[in-house]
C-alpha positions in Angstrom: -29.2 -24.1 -123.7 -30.1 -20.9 -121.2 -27.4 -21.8 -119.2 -25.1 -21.9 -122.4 -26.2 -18.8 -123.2 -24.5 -16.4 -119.9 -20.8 -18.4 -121.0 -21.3 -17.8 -124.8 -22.3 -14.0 -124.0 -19.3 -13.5 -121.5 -16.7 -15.4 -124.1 -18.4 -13.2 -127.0 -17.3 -10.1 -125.2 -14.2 -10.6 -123.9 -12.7 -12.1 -127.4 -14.6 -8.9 -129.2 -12.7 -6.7 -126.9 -9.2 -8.4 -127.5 -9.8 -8.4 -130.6 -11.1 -4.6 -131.2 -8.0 -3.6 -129.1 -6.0 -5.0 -132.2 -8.1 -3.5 -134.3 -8.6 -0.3 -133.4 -4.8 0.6 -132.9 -3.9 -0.8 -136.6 -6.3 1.6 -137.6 -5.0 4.4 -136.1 -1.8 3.0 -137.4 -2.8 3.3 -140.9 -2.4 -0.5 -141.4 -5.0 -2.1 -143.8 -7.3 -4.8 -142.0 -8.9 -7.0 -144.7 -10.9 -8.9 -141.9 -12.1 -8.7 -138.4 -14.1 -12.2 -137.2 -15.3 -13.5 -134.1 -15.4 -16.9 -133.8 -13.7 -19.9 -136.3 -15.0 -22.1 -138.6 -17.9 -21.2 -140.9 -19.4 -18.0 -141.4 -22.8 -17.3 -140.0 -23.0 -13.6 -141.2 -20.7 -11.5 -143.1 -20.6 -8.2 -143.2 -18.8 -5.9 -146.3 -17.3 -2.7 -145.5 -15.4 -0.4 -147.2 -12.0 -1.7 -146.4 -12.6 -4.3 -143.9 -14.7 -7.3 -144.0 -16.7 -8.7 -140.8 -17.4 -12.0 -140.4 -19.1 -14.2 -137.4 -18.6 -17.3 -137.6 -20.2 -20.8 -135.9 -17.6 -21.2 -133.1 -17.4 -18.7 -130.6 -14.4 -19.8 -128.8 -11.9 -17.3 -130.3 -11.8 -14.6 -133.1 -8.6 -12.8 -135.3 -8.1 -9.7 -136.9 -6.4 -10.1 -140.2 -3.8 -7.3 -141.8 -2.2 -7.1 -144.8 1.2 -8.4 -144.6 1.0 -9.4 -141.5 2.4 -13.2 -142.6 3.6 -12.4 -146.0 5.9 -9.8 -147.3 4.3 -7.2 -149.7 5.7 -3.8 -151.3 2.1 -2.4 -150.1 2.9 0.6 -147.5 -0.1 0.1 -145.6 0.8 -3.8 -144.8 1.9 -5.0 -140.7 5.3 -5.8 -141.6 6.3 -2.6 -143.2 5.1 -0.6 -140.5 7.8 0.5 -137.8 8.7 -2.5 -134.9 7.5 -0.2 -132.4 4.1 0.5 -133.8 3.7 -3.4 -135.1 4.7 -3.7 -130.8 1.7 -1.4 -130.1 -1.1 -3.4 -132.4 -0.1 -6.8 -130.9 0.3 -5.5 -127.7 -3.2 -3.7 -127.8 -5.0 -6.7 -127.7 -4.5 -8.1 -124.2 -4.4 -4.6 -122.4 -7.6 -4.6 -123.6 -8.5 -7.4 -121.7 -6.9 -5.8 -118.5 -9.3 -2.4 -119.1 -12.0 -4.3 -119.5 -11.4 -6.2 -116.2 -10.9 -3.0 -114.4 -13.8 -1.3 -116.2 -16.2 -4.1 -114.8 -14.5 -4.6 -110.7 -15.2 -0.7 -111.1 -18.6 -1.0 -111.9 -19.5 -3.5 -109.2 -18.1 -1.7 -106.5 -19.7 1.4 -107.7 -22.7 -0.4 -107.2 -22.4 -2.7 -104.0 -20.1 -1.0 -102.4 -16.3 -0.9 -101.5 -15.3 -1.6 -97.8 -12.6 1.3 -96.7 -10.4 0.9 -93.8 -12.8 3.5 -91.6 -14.7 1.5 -89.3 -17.3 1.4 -86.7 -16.8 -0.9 -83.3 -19.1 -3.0 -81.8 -19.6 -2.3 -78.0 -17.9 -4.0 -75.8 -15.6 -5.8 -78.2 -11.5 -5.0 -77.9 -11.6 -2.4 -80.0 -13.8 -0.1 -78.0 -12.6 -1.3 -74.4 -9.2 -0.2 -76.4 -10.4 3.0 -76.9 -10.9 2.7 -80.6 -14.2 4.6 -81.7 -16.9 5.0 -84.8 -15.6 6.8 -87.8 -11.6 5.9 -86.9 -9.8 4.8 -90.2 -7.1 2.4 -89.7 -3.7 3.0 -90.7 -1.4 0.4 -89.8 -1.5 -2.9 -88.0 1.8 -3.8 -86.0 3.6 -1.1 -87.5 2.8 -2.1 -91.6 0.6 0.5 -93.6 -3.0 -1.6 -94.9 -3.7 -0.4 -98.0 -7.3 -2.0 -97.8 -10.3 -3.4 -95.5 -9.0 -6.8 -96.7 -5.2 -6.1 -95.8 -6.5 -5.4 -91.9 -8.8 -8.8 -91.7 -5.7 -10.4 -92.9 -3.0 -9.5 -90.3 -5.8 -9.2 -87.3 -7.1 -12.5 -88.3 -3.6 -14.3 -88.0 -2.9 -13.5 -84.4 -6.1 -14.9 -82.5 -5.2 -14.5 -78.4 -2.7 -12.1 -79.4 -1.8 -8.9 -78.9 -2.1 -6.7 -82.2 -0.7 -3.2 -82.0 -3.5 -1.1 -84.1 -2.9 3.1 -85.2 -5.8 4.9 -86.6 -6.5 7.8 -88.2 -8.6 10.4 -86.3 -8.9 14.6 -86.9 -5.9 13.7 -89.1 -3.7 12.8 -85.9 -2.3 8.7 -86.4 -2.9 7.2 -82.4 -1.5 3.8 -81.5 -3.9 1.3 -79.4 -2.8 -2.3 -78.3 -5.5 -4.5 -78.7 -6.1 -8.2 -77.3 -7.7 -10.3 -80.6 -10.6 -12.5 -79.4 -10.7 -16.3 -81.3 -13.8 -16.7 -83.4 -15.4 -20.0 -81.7 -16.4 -20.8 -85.6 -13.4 -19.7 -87.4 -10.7 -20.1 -85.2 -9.8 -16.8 -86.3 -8.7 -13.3 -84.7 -11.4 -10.6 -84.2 -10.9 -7.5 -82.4 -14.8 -6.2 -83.1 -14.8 -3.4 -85.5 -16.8 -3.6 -89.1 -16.0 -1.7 -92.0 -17.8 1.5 -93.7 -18.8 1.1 -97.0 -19.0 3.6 -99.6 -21.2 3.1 -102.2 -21.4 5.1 -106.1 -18.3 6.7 -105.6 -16.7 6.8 -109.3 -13.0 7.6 -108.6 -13.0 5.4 -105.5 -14.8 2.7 -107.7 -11.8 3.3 -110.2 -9.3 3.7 -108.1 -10.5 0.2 -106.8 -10.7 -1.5 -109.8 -7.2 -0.6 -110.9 -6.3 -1.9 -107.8 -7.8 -5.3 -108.1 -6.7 -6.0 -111.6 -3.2 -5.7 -110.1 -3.9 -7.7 -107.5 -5.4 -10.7 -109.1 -3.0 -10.6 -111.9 -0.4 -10.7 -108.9 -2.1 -13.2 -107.5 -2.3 -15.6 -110.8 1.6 -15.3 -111.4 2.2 -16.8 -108.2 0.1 -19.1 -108.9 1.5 -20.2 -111.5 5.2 -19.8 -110.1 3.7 -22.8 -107.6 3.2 -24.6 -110.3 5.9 -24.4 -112.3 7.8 -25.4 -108.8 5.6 -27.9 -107.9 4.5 -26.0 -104.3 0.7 -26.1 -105.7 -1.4 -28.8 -107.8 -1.4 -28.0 -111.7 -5.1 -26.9 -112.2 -5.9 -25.8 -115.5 -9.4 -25.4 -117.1 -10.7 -24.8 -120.7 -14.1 -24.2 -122.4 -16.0 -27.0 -121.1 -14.6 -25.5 -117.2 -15.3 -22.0 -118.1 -18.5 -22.8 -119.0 -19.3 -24.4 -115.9 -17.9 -21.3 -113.4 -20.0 -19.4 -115.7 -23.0 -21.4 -114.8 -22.8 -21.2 -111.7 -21.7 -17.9 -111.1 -25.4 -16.8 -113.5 -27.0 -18.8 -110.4 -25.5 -15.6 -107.7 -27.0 -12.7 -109.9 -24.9 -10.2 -112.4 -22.7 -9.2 -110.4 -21.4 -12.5 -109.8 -21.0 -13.1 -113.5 -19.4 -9.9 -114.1 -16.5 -10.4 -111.6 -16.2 -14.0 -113.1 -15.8 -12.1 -116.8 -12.8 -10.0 -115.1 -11.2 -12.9 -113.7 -11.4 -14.8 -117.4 -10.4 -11.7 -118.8 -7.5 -11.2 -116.9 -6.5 -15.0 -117.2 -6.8 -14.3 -121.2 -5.0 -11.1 -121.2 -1.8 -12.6 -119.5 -2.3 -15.9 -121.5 -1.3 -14.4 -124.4 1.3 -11.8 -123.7 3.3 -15.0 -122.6 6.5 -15.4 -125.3 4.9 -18.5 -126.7 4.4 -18.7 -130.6 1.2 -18.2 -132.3 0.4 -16.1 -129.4 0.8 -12.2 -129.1 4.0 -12.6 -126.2 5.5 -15.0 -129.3 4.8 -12.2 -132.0 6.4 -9.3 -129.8 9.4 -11.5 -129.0 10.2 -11.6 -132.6 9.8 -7.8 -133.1 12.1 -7.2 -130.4 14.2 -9.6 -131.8 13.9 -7.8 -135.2 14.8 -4.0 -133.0 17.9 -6.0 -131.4 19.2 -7.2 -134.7 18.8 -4.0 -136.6 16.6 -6.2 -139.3 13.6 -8.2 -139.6 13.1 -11.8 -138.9 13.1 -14.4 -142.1 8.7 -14.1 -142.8 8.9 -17.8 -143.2 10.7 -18.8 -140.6 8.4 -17.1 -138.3 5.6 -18.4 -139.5 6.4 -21.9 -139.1 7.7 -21.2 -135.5 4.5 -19.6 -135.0 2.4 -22.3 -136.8 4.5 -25.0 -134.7 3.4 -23.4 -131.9 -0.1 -23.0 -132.7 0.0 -27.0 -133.4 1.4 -27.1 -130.1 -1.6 -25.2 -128.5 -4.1 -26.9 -129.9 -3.2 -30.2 -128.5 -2.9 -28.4 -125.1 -6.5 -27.0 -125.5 -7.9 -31.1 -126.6 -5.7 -32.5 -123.3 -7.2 -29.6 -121.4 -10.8 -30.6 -123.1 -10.8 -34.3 -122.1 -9.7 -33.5 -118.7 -12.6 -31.2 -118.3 -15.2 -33.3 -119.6 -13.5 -36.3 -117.4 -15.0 -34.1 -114.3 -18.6 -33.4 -115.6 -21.0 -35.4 -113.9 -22.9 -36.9 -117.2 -26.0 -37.7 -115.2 -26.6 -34.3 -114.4 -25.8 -33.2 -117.4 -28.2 -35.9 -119.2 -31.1 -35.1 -116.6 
């Protein structure tokens, strides 16, 4: 149960923060939210406001905001569907750019606390670098000609070409210099290493922003071609639900917070582009229909969309159960048992 606890908590917060993002833009809308729960199933605590009732309920593995008229037409002004397509576009929408802020918001705070490794560096002695002529303090702008952009960028492209030349320009007193350096082979690695180290700048809060921007872009990169590999069949379809999460989760909680909370980005990145995917049921499958609606001059048949979307949502759900079994088919039920 403690080690239930860190996935539950991570889960909890990323689904309240989708869900708020909804929420808090129908609001400012003007639209009328009768309900805002976290979790399905049955309630566990309910909560009467003025306009809005809030519910938790016994599963934790989702949450929904309910508005009036959002799946049924009503003369009422304040319902979804009589609000204009572009600010209906803005509520649904709200919800998974929420999950991208919050995914920036917390690669942010863990390189305002550990540290973020910039491109300035400081060279070993007697290493290629310095027999180069490379020194302490140079920041490196380019390797063979191509801009880096990060400390990450200039590992990449130096640790490609072990036994090779690599053409390296810094920056020094704001004057770029070109050296030609000979890469070493890392006995262990196999790798190219040319003997310089990084600088790393710790609580810096617009480099720690600037950073976590940065990231969020490139891992959401990173997960669409991904996916493109496995829609093409260049990479192994590898999918995991609740049972999997739960498991990353665990172990991350094992490597400390920070582990955890760059774990919680990468789920809520994963969740944020899940659902702006046009898929119904989804919020990609709602927007498609309210562009639809701006294309066509006139809104969408209410039923008809709501058995696409409830078609899709049957669709899902046996997705999520495959997904299930083929998670719990990995678990090792000893361990689990013990």
């Amino acid at each position: 149960m403690l080690t239930l606890i860190p996935t539950i908590i991570v889960l909890g917060a990323l689904i309240f923060f989708h869900e708020f993002g909804h929420f808090i833009v129908a609001k400012l809308s003007g639209i009328k939210v009768n309900e805002f729960s976290m979790g399905f199933g049955p309630q566990i605590l309910k909560i009467k406001g003025k306009e809005t009732d809030y519910f938790i309920r016994l599963l934790p593995l989702g949450g929904y905001v309910k508005m009036e008229g959002e799946d049924a037409a009503t003369s009422d002004p304040r319902a979804f569907n009589n609000k204009p397509p572009l600010t209906r576009l803005a509520v649904i929408l709200a919800g998974p750019l929420m999950n991208f802020l919050i995914a920036a918001i917390l690669l942010s705070a863990i390189s305002f606390s550990s540290g973020i490794a910039t491109t300035q560096v400081t060279v070993i002695p007697g290493e290629p670098a310095a027999e180069a002529g490379i020194r302490d303090g140079d920041v490196i702008y380019a390797v063979d000609g191509i801009k880096v952009n990060s400390w990450e960028d200039v590992v990449d492209r130096i640790s490609n070409r072990p036994k090779e030349q690599v053409e390296i320009t810094v920056s020094r007193n704001n004057t770029l210099i070109t050296y030609n350096v000979t890469a070493k082979e890392d006995p262990d690695t196999k790798r190219g290493i040319i003997g310089i180290k990084t600088v790393v700048v710790k609580h810096s809060l617009s480099r720690s922003l600037q950073f976590g921007i940065q990231k969020t872009f490139w891992i959401t990169k990173m997960i669409l071609v991904g996916l493109a590999q496995m829609l093409t069949g260049k990479a192994a379809v590898d999918v995991v639900g609740p049972v999997g999460i739960f498991q990353i989760v665990e172990e991350a909680a094992k490597n400390g917070i920070f582990q955890v909370m760059y774990i919680a980005a990468l789920i809520s990145i994963n969740l944020g582009l899940f659902n702006i995917f046009p898929i119904p049921a989804l919020d990609g499958g709602r927007c498609v229909f309210i562009i639809l609606e701006i294309l066509r001059g006139r809104p969408i048949d209410l039923e008809k969309e709501g058995f696409i979307h409830f078609i899709g949502f049957v669709i899902l759900m046996i997705f999520m159960i495959i997904v299930l079994f083929k998670d719990i088919s990995k678990l090792d039920l000893i361990k689990w048992i013990k």
